[in-house]
C-alpha positions, 0 to 999 in steps of 0.5 A: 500500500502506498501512503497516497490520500485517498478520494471518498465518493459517495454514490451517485456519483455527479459529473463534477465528482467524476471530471476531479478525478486524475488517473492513478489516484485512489478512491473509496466508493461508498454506497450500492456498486452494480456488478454486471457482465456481457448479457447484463450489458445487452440486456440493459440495452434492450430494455432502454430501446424498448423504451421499457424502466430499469429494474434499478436506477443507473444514474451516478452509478458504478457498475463494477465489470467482474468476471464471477464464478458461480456455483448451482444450488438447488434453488439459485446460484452461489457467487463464489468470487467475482474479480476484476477482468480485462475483457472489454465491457459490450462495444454498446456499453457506452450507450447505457452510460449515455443513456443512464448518465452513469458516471463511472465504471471499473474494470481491471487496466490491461489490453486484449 
């Protein structure tokens, strides 16, 4: 750990939160983070040109671009661990950013 100051947010996240932010710096997300993989994007996108709500409110939101592992369970799934990964988020990502006004996303650096 570096003893760099660390920048406290709190979700929703504003435009003017995000645009103080500068690469490399540390932050702490306080509030819900949405995690979401390939179909969730899809699916968002479906709804929104369907003209059709959300089941949650994206707007200021972080979603948190994860590549879970899950186990079946008799009646639902188990998450076992959901880290961070280098695939790209769904080319049309960036219209449910637009769309939703979501401020921020997460996904591990790196290039594929």
């Amino acid at each position: 750990m570096t003893n760099s100051p660390v920048t406290n947010l709190s979700l929703p996240l504003s435009e003017l939160d995000v645009k103080k932010l500068r690469v490399g710096e540390l932050v702490k997300i306080n509030g819900q983070i949405v995690t979401a993989r390939d179909r969730a994007y899809v699916r968002v996108l479906e709804l929104l040109r369907a003209g059709k709500r959300l089941p949650l409110d994206l707007h200021g939101a972080v979603i948190y671009h994860c590549g879970p592992i899950a186990r079946k369970t008799p009646s639902s799934w188990k998450i076992l661990s959901a880290g961070p990964t280098t695939s790209p988020p769904r080319p049309n990502a960036g219209g449910i950013c637009q769309a939703n006004q979501r401020e921020g996303a997460y996904r591990q650096g790196g290039n594929r």
